[in-house]
PAZAPA-4460 file (N, C-alpha, C; in steps of 0.05 Angstrom, whole numbers, plus 32768, in hexadecimal, padded with zeros to 4 digits):
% residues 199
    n_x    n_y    n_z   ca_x   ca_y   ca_z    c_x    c_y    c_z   seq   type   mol
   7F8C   7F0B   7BFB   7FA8   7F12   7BF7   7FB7   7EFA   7BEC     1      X     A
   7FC5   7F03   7BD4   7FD2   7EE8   7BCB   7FE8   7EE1   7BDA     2      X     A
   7FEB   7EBF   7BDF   8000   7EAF   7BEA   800D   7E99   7BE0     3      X     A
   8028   7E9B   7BE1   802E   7E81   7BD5   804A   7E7D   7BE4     4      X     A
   804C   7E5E   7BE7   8063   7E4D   7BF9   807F   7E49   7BE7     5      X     A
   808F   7E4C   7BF4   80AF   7E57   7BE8   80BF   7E3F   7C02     6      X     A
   80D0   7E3C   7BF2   80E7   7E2E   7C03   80F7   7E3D   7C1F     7      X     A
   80F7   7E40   7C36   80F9   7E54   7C4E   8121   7E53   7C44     8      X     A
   811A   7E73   7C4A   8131   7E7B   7C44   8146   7E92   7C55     9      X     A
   8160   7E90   7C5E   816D   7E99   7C74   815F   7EA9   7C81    10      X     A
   8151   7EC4   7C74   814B   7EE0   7C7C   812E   7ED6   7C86    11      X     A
   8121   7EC0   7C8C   810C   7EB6   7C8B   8109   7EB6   7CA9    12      X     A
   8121   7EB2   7CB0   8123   7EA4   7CCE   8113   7EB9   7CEB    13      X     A
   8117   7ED2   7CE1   8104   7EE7   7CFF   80E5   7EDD   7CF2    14      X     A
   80E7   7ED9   7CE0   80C1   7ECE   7CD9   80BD   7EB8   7CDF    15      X     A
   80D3   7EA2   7CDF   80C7   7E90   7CF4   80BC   7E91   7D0E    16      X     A
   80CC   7E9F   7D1E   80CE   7EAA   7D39   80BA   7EB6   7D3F    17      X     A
   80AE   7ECA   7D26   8098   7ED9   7D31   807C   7EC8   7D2F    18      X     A
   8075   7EB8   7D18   8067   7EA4   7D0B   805E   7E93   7D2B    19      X     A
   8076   7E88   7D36   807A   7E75   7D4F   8063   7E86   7D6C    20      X     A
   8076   7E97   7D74   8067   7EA2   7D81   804A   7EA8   7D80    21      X     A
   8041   7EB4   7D61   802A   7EC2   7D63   8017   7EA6   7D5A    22      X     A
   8019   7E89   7D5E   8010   7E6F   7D5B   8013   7E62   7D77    23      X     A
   8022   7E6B   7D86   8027   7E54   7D97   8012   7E52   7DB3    24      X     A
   8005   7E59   7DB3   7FE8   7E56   7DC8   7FD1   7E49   7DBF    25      X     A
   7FD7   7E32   7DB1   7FCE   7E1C   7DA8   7FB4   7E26   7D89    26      X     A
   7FD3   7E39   7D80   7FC6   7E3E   7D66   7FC7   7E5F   7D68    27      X     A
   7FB9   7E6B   7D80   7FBE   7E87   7D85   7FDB   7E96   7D8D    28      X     A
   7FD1   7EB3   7D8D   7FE8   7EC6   7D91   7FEC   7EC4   7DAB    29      X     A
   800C   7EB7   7DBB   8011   7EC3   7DCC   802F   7ED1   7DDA    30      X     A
   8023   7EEA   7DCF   803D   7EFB   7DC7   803A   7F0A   7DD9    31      X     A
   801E   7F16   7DE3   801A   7F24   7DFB   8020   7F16   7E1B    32      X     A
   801D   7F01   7E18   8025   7EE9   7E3C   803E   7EEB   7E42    33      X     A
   8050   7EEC   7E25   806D   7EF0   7E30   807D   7F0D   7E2D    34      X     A
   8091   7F00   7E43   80A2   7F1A   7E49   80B5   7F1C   7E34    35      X     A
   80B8   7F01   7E24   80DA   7EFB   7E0E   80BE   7EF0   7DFB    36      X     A
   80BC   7F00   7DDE   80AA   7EE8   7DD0   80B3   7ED8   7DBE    37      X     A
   80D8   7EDC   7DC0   80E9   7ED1   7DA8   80EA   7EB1   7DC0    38      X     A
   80E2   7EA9   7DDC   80E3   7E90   7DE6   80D9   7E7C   7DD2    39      X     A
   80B5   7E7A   7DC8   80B4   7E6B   7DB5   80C4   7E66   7DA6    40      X     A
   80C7   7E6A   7D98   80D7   7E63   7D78   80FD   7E61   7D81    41      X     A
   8105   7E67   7D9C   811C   7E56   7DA5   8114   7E38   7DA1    42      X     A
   80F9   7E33   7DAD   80F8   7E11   7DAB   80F3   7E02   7D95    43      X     A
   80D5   7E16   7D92   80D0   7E02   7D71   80D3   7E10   7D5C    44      X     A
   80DE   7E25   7D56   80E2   7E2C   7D3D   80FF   7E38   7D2D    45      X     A
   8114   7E45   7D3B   812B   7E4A   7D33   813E   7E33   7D31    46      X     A
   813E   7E1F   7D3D   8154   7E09   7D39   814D   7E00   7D19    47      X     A
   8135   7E00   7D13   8132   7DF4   7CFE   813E   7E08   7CEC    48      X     A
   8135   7E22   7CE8   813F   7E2E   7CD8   815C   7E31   7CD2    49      X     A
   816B   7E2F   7CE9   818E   7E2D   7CE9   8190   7E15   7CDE    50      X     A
   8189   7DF6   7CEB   8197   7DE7   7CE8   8192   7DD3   7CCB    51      X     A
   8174   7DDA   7CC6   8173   7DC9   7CB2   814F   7DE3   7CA2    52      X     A
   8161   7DF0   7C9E   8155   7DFD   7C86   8149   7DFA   7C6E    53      X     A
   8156   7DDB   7C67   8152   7DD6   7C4A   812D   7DC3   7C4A    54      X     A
   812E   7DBD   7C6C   810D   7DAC   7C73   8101   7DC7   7C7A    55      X     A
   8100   7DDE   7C6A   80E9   7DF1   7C7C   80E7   7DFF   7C5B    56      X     A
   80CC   7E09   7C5A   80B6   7E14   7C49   80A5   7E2B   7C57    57      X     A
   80A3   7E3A   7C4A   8094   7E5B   7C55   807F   7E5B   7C4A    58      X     A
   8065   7E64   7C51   804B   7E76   7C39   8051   7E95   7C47    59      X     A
   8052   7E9D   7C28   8056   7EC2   7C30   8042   7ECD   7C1D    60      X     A
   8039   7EE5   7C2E   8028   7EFE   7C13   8038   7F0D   7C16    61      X     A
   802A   7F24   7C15   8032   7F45   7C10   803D   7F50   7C2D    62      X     A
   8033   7F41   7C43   8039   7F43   7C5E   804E   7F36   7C66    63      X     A
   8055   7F21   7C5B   806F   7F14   7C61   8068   7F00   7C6E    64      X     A
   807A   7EE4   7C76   8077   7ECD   7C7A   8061   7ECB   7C8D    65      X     A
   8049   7EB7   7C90   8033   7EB4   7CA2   803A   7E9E   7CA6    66      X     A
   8047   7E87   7C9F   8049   7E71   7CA9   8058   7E62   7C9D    67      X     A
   8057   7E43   7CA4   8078   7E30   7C9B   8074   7E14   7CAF    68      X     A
   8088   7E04   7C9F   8089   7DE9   7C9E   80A4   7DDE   7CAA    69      X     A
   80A9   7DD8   7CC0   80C0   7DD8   7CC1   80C7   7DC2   7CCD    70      X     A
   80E2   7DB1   7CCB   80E1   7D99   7CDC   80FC   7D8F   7CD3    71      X     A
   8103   7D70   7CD7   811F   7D64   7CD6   8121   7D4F   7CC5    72      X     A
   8125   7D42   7CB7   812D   7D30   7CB1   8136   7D11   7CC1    73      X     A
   8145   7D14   7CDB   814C   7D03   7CED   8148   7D0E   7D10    74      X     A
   813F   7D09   7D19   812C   7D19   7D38   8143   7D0E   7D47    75      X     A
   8152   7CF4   7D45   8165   7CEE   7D5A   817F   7D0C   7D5B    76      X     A
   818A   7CFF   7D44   819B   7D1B   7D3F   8192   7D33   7D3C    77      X     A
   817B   7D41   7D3D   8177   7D59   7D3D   8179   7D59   7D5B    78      X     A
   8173   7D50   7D6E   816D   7D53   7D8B   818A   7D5A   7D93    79      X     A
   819B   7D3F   7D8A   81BC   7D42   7D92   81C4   7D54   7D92    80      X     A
   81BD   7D64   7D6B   81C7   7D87   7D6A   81B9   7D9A   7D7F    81      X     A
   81A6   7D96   7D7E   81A5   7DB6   7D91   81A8   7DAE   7DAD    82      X     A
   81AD   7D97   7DBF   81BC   7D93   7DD6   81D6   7D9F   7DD3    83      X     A
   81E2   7D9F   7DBF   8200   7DA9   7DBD   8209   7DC9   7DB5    84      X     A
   81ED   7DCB   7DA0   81F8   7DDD   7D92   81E1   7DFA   7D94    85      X     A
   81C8   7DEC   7D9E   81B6   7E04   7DA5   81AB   7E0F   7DBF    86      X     A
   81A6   7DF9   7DD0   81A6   7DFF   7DEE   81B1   7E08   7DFC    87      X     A
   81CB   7DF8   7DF6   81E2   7E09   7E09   81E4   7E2D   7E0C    88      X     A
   81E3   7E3E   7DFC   81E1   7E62   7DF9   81C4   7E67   7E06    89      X     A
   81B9   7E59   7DFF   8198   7E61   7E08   819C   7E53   7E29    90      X     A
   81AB   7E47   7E31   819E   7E36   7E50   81AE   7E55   7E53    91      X     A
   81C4   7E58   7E49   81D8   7E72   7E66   81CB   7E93   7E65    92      X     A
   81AD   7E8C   7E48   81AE   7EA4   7E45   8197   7EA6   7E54    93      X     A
   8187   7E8E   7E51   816D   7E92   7E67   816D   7E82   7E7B    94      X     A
   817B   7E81   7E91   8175   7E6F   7EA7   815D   7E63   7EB6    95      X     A
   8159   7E54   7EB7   8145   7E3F   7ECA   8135   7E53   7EDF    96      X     A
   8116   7E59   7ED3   810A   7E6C   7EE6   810A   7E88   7EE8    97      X     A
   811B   7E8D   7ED4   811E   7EAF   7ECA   8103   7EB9   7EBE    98      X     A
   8101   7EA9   7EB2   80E1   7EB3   7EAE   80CB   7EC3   7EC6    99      X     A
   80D5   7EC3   7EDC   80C0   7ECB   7EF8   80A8   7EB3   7EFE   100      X     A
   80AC   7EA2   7EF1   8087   7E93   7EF4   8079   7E96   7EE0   101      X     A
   807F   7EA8   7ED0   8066   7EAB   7EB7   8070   7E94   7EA1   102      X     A
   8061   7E9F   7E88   805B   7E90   7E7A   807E   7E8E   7E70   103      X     A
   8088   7E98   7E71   80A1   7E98   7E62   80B7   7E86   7E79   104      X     A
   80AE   7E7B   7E8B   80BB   7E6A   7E94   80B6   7E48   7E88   105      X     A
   809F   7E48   7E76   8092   7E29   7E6D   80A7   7E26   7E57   106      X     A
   80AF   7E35   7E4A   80C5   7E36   7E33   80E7   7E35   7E37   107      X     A
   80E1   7E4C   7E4B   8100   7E40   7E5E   8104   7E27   7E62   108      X     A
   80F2   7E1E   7E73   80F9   7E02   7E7F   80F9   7DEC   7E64   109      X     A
   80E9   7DEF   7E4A   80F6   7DDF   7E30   810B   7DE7   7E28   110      X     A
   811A   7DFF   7E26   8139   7DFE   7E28   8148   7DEE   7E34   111      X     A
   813B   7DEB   7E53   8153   7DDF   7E61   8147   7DC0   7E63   112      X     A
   8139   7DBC   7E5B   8128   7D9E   7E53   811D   7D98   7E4D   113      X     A
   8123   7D96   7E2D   8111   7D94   7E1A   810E   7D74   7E13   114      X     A
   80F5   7D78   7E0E   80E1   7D5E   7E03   80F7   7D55   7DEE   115      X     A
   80FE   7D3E   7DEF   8104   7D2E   7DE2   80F1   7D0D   7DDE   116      X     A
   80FC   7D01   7DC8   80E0   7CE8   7DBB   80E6   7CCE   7DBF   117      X     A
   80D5   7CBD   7DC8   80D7   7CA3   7DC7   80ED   7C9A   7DB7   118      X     A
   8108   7C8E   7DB6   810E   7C7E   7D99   8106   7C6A   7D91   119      X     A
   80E9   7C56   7D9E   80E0   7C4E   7D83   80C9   7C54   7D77   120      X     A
   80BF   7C6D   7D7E   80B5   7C82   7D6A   80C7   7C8C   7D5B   121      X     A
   80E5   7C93   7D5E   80EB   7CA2   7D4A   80FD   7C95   7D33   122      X     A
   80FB   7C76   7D40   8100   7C5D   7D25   80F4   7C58   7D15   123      X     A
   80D2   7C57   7D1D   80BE   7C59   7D09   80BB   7C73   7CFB   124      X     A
   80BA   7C89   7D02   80B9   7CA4   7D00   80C3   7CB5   7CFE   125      X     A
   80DB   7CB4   7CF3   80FE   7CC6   7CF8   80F4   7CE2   7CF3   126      X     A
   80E5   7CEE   7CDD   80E9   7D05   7CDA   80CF   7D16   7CF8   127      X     A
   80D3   7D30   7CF4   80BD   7D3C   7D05   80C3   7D57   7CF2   128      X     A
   809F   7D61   7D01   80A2   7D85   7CF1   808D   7D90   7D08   129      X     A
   8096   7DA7   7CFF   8086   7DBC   7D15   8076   7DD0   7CFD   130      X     A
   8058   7DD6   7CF5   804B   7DE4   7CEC   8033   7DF7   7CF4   131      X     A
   8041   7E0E   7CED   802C   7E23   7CF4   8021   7E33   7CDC   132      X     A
   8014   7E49   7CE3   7FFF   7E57   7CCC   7FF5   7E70   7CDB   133      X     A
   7FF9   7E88   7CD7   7FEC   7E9F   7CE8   7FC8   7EA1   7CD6   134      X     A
   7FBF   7EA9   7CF2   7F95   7EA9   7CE1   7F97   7EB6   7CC9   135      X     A
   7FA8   7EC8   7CB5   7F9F   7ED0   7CA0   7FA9   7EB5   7C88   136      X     A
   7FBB   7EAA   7C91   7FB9   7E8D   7C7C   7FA9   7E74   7C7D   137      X     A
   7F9F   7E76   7C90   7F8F   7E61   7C9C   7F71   7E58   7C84   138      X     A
   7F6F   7E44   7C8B   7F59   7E43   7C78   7F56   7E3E   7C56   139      X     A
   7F78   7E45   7C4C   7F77   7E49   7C32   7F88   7E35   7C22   140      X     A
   7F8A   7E1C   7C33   7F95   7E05   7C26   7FB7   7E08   7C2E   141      X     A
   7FBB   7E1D   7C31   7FE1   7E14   7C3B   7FE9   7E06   7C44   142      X     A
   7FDB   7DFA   7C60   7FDD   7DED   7C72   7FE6   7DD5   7C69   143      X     A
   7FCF   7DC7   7C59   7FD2   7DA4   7C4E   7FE4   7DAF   7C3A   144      X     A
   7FEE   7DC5   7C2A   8001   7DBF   7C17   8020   7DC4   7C29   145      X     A
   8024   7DD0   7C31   803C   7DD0   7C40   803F   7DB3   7C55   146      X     A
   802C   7DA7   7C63   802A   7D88   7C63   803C   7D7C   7C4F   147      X     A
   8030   7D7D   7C3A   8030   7D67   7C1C   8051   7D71   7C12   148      X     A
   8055   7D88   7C13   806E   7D92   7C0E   8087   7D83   7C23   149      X     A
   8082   7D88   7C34   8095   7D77   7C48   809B   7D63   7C4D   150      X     A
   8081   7D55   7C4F   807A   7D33   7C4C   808D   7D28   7C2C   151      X     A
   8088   7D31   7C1E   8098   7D2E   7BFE   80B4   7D31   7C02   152      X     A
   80BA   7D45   7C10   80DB   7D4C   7C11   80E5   7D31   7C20   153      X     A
   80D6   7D32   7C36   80E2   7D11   7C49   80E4   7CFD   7C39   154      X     A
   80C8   7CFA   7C2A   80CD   7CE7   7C13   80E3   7CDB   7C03   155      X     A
   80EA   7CFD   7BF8   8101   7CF9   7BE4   8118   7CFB   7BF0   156      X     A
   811B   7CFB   7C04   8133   7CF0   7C16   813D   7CD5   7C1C   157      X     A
   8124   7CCA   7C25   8120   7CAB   7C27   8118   7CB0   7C49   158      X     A
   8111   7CBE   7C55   8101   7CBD   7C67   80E8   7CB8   7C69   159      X     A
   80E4   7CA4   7C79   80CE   7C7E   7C83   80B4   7C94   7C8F   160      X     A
   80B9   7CA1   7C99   8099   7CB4   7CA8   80A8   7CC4   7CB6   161      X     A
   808F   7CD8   7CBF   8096   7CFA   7CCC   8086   7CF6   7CE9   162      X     A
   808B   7CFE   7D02   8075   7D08   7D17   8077   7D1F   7D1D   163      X     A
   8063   7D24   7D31   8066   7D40   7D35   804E   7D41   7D4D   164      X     A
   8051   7D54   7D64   803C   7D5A   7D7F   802B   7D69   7D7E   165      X     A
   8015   7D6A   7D83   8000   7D83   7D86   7FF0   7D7E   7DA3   166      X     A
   7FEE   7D9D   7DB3   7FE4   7DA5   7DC2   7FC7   7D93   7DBE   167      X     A
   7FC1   7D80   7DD6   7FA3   7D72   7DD6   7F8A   7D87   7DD4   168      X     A
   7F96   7DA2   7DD2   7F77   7DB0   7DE0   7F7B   7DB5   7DBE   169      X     A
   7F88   7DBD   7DAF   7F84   7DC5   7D96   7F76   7DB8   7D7F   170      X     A
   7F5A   7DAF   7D88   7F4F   7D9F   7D79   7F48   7DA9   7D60   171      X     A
   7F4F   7DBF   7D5A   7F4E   7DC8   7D36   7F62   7DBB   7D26   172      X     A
   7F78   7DC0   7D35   7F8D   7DB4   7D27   7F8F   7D97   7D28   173      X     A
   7F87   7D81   7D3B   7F85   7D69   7D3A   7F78   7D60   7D25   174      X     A
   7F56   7D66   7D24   7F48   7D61   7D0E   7F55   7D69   7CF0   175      X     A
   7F68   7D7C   7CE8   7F75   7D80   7CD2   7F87   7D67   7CC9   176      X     A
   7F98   7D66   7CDD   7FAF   7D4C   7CDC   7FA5   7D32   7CD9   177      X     A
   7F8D   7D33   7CE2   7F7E   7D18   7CDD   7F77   7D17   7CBB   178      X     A
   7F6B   7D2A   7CB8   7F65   7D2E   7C97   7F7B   7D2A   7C89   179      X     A
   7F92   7D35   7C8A   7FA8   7D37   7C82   7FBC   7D15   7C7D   180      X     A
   7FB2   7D08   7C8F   7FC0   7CE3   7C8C   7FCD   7CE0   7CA0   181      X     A
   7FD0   7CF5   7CB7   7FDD   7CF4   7CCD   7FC6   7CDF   7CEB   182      X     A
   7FD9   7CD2   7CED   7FC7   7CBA   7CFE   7FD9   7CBD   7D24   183      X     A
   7FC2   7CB9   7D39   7FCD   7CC5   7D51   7FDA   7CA8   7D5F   184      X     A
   7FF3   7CB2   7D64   8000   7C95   7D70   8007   7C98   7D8D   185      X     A
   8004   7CAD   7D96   8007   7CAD   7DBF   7FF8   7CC5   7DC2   186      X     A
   7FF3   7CCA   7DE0   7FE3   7CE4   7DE5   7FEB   7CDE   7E04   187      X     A
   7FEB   7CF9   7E05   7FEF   7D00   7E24   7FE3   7D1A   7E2E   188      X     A
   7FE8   7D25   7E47   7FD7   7D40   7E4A   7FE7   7D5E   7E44   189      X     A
   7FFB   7D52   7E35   800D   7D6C   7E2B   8007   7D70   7E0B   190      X     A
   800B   7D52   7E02   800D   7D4C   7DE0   8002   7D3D   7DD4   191      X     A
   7FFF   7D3A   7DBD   7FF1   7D20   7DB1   7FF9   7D25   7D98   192      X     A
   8016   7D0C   7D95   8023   7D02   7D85   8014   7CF4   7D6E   193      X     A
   8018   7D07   7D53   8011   7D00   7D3A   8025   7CF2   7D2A   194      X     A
   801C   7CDE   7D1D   8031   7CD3   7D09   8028   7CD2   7CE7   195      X     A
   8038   7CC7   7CD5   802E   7CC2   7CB6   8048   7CB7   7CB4   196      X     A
   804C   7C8F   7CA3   805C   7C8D   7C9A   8059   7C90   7C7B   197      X     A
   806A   7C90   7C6B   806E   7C8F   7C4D   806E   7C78   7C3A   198      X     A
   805B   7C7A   7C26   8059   7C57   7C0C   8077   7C5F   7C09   199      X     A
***
């Protein structure tokens, strides 16, 4: 099926959401574990699309968006904004533990305390992105071009390097980022912080 990567665009934004979810089980669908499956893409994928739209890129076929590139330009100030301007509706709309215990409580609780980054990681590393790909794009080179696409935009900004976290058990995706020029600068038993700075 033919695909090709387009600049992400307003009406783009429920395909992030859905993209998020049906990726976020360390690459798999987990759309069935939760009770809310728009929780994902509250954390990592809708702020981007509101707030800074112009750092996000889609691959779409005939089926419509499968995946996307998305991220910030400056990680200090993006954090600031959605403390102010995106959490706040989401803490009153999902309270602490509403979830019952399940899985939709792990997402809650990044609403109400979300991971935020070293700053002197994010002096060396200002920008960050979040990338996913549903299994029918997989495989077919998007991946490292929507990389290369984003990495360029930071570029031509004048943004110094990008990071970004991946789940430790997701060793498909580690071995990619490695190929890719992305080099591992912390690890812990949640994440393992990837970096790439820029000639």
């Amino acid at each position: 099926m033919t695909a090709s990567i387009r600049p992400y665009r307003s009406d783009d934004l429920d395909a992030l959401y859905d993209v998020c979810v049906r990726t976020a089980d360390k690459g798999d669908d987990l759309t069935g574990h939760l009770v809310d499956p728009m929780l994902p893409g509250h954390v990592y994928a809708g702020p981007y699309g509101v707030f800074e739209p112009e750092s996000a890129f889609v691959v779409a076929d005939a089926e419509g968006v499968g995946g996307y590139v998305i991220g910030t330009t400056d990680t200090s100030a993006f954090e600031a904004r959605l403390e102010a301007e995106w959490f706040p509706s989401l803490r009153a709309k999902y309270p602490e533990g509403s979830g019952r215990g399940g899985v939709d409580d792990l997402f809650i609780a990044l609403i109400h305390h979300p991971v935020t980054q070293d700053p002197a990681l994010v002096a060396e590393y200002p920008a960050h992105l979040h990338i996913d790909l549903v299994p029918r794009m997989r495989g077919r080179g998007f991946g490292r071009h929507l990389i290369e696409l984003f990495c360029h935009e930071m570029q031509r900004r004048g943004v110094r390097g990008v990071h970004f976290g991946v789940n430790p058990l997701n060793h498909r995706a580690l071995a990619f980022y490695a190929h890719v020029g992305f080099e591992e600068l912390s690890r812990d038993g949640m994440s393992v912080i990837l970096g790439r700075l820029f000639d």
